[in-house]
N, C-alpha and C positions, 0 to 999 in steps of 0.2 A: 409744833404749835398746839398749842391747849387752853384754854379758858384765858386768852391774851396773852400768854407767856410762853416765851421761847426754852424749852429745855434741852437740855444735854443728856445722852442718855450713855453712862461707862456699863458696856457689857461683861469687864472685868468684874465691876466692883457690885454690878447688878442694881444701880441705884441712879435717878437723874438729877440733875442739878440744874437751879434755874439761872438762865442767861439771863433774860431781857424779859422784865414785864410792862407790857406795855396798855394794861389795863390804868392805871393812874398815873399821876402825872409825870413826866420825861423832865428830869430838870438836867440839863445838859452841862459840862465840867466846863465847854471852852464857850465861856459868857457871847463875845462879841459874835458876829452872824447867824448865833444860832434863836430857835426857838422853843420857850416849851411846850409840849404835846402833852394829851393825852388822850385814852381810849382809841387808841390809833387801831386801826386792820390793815394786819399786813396782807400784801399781795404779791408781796419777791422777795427772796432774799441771796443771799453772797457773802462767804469767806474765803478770806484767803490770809496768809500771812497774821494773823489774832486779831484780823480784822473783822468785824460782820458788821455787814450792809443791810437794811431792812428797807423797805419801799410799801405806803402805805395805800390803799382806796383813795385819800384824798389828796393824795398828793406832798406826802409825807419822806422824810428822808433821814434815815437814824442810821448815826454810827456809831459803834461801840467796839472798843477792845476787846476782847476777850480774857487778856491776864490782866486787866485794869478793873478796880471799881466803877463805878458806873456808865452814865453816857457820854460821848466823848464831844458829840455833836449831833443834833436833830433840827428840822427845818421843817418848811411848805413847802418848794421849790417852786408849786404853780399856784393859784389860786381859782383857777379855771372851772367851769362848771362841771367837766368831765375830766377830772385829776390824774387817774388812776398812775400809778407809778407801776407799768409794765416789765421791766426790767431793768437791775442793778448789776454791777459787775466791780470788780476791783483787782486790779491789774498793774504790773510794774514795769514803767516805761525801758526803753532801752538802758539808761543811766542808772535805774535801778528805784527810779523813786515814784511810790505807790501813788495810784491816783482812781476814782471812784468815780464811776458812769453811771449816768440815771436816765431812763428813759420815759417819757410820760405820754397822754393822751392829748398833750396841748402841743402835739406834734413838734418834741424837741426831745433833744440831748444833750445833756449837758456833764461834763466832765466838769470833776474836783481834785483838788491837790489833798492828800489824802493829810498833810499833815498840820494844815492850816486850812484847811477846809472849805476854802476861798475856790471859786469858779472858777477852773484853768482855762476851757472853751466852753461856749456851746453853737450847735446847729439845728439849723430851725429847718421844716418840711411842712408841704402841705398837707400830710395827713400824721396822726398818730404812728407808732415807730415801735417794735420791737427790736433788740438787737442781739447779736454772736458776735461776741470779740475773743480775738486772739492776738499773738504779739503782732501780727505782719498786719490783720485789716478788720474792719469791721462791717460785719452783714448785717444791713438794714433791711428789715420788712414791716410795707405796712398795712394796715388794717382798710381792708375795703370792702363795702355791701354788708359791712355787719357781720358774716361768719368765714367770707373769702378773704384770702389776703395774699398778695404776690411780693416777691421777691424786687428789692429798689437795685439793688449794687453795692459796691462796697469802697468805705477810702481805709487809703494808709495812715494806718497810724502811727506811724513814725512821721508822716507831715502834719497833722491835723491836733493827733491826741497824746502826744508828749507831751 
């Protein structure tokens, strides 16, 4: 990250190239759910698969391909006074089909179908929520007293977040 924009840096080729700026405006390729941004600060981000995930301070949710031209799809996902979008992840269900986790400060999670980018689940807690996913479960922790924060448990996601 650099003066709003995401780069790529090839060690081979000694030169970076720019991903995602997200200093002006986000005009996103798949019209319907999404929204346009701009000036967004990022606070997370996630690749996987030529996916990248970004998550913003206010609550901000941008995907973009990475071999595609531009944004693929960008959003609010909360509108909460305290947004932050904590952590993103992007992950391939058992079946094989990608799906995109977001965690914010309006103490929820919500998964996306990564290819329609439609809300597959979400779950809601009563405090803000970081997470660790892997294929078998996902660790929730959350924020508490301000700088302490303890360990919640974990579900399966093969029930939950498929």
């Amino acid at each position: 990250m650099q003066n709003y924009s995401v780069m790529h840096w090839s060690s081979l080729l000694r030169k970076g190239k720019e991903v995602l700026n997200v200093a002006k405006p986000i005009v996103p390729n798949l019209k319907r759910q999404s929204q346009q941004l701009s000036r967004v600060q990022i606070s997370t981000m996630a690749v996987k698969e030529n996916l990248m995930v970004a998550g913003g301070f206010q609550g901000e949710l941008i995907c973009k391909y990475i071999n595609q031209p531009g944004v693929a799809f960008s959003t609010k996902v909360t509108t909460d006074d305290n947004a932050i979008t904590n952590a993103v992840d992007v992950y391939l269900n058992p079946s094989g089909a990608m799906r995109v986790m977001a965690t914010n400060n309006d103490a929820q999670i919500r998964v996306f179908d990564a290819e329609t980018f439609s809300t597959f689940n979400r779950f809601s807690f009563d405090r803000s929520v970081n997470l660790s996913a892997s294929l078998q479960m996902l660790a929730v922790e959350f924020h508490f007293f301000g700088c302490f924060s303890y360990f919640y448990g974990c579900l399966l996601l093969t029930e939950y977040l498929c």
